[in-house]
C-alpha positions in Angstrom: 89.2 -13.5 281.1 90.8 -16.7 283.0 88.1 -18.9 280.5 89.5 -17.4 278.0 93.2 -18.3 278.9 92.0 -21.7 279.4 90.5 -22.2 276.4 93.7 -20.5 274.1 95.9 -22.8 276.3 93.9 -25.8 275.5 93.7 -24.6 272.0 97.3 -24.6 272.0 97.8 -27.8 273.2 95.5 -29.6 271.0 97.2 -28.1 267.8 100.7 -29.1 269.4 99.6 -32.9 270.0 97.8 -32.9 266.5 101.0 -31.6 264.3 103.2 -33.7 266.4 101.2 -36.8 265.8 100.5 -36.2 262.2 104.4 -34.7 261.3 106.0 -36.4 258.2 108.5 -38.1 261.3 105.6 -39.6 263.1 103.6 -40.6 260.0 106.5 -42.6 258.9 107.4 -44.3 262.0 105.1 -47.3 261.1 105.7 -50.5 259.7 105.4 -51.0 256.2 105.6 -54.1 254.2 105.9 -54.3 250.3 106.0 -57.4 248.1 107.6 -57.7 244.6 105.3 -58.7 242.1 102.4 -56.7 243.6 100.4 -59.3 241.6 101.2 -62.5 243.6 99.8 -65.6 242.5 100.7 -69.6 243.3 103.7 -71.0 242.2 105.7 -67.6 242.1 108.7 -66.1 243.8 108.2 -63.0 245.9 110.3 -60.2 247.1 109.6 -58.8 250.6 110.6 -55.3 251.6 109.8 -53.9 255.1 110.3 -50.8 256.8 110.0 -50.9 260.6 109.2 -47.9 263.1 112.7 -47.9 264.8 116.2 -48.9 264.0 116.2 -52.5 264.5 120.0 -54.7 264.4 117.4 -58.5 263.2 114.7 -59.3 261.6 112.7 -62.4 260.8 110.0 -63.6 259.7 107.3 -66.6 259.0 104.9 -67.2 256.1 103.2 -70.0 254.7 105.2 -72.2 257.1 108.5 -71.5 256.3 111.1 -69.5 258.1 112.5 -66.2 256.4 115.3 -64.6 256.9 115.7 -60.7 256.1 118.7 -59.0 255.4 119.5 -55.1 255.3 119.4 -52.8 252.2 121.4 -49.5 253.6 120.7 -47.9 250.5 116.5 -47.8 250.8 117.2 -48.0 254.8 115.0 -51.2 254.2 115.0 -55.2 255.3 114.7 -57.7 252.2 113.9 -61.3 251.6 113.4 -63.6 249.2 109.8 -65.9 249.9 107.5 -67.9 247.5 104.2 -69.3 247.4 103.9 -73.0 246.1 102.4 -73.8 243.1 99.7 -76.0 245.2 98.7 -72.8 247.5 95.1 -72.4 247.9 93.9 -68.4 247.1 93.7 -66.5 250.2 95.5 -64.0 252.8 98.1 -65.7 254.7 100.0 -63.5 257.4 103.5 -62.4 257.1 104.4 -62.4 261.0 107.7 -60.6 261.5 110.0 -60.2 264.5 112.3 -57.9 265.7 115.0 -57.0 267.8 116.2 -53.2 268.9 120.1 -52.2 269.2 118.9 -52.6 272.9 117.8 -55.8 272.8 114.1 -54.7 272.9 111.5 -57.5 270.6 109.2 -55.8 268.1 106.6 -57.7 265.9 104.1 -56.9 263.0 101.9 -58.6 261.1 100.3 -58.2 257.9 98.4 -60.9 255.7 99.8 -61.0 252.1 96.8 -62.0 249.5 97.8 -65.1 247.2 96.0 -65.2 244.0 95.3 -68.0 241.8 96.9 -68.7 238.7 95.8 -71.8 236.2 98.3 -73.1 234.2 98.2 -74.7 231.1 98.1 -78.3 229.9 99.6 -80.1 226.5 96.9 -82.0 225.0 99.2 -83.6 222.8 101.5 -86.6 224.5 105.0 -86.3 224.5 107.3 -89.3 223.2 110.2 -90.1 225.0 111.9 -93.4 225.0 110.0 -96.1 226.6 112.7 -97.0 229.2 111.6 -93.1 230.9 108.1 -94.4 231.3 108.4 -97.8 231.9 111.3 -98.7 233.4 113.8 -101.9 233.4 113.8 -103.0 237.6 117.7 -102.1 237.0 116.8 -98.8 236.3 114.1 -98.9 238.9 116.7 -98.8 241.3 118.5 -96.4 239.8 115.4 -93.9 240.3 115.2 -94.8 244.2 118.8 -94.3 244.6 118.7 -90.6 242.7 115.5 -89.7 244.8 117.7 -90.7 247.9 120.3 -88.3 246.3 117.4 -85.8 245.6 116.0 -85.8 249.5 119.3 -84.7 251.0 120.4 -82.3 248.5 116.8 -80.5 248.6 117.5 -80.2 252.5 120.3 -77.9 252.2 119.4 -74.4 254.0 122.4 -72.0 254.1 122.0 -69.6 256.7 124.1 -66.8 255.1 122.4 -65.5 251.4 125.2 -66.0 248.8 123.4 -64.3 245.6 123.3 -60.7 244.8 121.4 -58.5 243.0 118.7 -60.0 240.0 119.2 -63.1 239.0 120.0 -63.5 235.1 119.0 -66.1 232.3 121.1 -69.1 232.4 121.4 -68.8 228.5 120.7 -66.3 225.4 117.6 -68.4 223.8 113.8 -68.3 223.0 111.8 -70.3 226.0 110.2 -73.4 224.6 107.8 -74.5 227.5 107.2 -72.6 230.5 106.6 -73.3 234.6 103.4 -75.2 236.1 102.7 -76.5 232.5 100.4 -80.3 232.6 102.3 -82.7 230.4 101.5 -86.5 229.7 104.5 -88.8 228.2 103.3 -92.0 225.6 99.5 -91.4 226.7 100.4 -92.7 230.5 102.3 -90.9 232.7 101.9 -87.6 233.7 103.6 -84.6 235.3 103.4 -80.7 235.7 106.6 -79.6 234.3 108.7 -77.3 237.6 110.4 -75.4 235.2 111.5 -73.3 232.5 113.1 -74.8 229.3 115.0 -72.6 227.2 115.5 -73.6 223.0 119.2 -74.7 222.9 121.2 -76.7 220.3 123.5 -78.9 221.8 126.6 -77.4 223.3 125.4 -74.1 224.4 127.3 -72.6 227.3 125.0 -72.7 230.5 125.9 -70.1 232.9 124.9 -69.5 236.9 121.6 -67.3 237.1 123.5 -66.0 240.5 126.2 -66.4 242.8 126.5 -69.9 244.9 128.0 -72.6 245.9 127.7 -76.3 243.6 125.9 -78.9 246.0 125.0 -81.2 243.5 126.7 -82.0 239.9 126.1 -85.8 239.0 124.1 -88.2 236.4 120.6 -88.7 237.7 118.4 -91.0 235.7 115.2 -88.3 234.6 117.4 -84.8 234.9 120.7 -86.4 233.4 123.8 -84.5 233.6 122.8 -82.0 236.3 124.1 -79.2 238.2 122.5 -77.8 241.3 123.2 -74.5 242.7 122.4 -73.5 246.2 122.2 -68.9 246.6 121.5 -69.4 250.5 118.7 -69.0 252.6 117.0 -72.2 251.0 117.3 -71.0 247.5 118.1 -73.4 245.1 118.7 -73.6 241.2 118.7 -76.4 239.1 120.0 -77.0 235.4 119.1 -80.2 233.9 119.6 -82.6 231.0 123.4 -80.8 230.5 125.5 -82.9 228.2 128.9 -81.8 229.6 130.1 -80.5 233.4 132.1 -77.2 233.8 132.0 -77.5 237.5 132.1 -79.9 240.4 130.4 -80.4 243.6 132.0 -77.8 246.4 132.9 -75.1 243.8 131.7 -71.4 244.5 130.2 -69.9 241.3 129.9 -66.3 240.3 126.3 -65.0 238.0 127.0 -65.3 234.8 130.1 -68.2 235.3 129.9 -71.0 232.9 128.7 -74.3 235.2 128.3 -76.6 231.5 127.2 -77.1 228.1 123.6 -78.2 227.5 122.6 -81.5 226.2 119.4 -83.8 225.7 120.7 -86.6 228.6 118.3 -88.1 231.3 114.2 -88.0 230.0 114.1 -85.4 226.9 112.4 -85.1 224.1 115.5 -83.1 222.2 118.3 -80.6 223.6 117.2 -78.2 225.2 118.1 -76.8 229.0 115.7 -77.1 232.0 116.1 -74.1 234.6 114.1 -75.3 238.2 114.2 -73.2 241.6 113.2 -74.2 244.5 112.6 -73.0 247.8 113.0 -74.3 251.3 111.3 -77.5 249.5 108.4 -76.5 246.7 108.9 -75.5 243.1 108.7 -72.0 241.9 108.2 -70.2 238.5 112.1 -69.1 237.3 110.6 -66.6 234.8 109.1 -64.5 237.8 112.1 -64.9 239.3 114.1 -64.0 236.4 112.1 -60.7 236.1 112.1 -59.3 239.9 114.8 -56.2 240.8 116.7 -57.1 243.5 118.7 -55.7 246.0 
């Protein structure tokens, strides 16, 4: 009879440890990490959600180098961040390492390796002509170029702690894309470049508007981009709308999505009017159409 007992009770206590460890509560104190497009390739934007085990007041993280910073979505009781993979990463898992920190001042980590997949972009076969001066350069203008990359280095440096945009980010204008991110071009047979952006079919004129909220850094003449406006959406996010032919803002304004920042033009190295979107983030290129297409928080 006592075996008896002793088995029932350990029975008992087996079936109590096993529905306690497997309850919906345990099974979803876990870590769980999520990216936005599932599909991640290089040269694209990415959207990190994570879910940690306990209630956590910070969290951070570190991936392909650079430093991310996560902020809280109350709604989906989730942390958020904006990342991206350059367009020159190699295919392979690289490890997402995040840290934590409890109400009580307690440090949690996690890992998990996010897979990059490669993507091959195209090239134009046929050259481009642009005026000569954009290829081969008077030593006037050759020191016009060094002086805008100067102006270039110090602008791309800018890494706002707090995140100024909000929600998805919206196209700059209403208008049929003409040439897209990552694309090989060559200019009068000789020099060649991958184009870091996304050109939208314009006329002249057209009203260019913020893709988010952010703060002006940049809006000057620069020799290859002309007129051009750069917006910085915090946490190393930058945007970039080139070749404008009139200003609507200056450098030091706050912008609103959707606020008119200029008109667009054909100045700097064009072929025609036409606007050229760029983001960029914590110092490489990314593709604006992924970015353009992600739901954010």
């Amino acid at each position: 009879m006592n075996e008896i007992k002793h088995h029932s009770a350990a029975l008992i206590a087996f079936m109590q440890l096993f529905f306690s460890v497997n309850s919906p509560a345990a099974i979803t104190a876990r870590w769980t990490v999520a990216n936005q497009p599932a599909r991640l390739v290089n040269g694209s934007p990415v959207l990190f959600r994570v879910t940690t085990p306990k209630g956590v007041h910070s969290l951070s993280g570190k991936w392909l180098g650079h430093e991310i910073a996560f902020n809280f979505d109350a709604s989906h009781k989730s942390w958020f961040a904006l990342a991206g993979a350059g367009q020159e990463t190699k295919p392979g898992d690289y490890p997402l390492e995040l840290q934590a920190e409890t109400a009580a001042g307690q440090a949690v980590s996690f890992e998990k390796k996010i897979r990059v997949q490669r993507q091959r972009y195209p090239r134009v076969l046929v050259p481009l002509k642009v005026p000569a001066p954009y290829t081969a350069p008077s030593p006037e203008e050759q020191r016009q170029i060094e002086q805008d990359k100067g102006t270039k280095t110090e602008v791309f440096k800018t890494v706002t702690a707090e995140r100024e945009w909000k929600g998805s980010f919206t196209p700059p204008v209403n208008a049929e894309i003409s040439d897209v991110f990552g694309v090989e071009r060559i200019f009068n047979g000789s020099v060649q470049s991958t184009h870091q952006g996304l050109d939208f079919r314009v006329p002249s004129g057209t009203s260019v508007a913020a893709v988010n909220s952010g703060r002006v850094i940049l809006a000057r003449y620069l020799f290859f981009e002309g007129n051009c406006v750069v917006i910085d959406h915090g946490q190393g996010l930058l945007t970039l709308y080139l070749h404008l032919s009139k200003f609507a803002v200056q450098e030091g304004d706050e912008v609103k999505k959707g606020q008119e920042i200029g008109l667009s033009g054909g100045t700097g190295r064009a072929t025609g009017p036409h606007l050229h979107l760029a983001v960029r983030w914590q110092g490489v290129y990314l593709n604006p159409q992924v970015l353009l297409k992600l739901n954010l928080p």
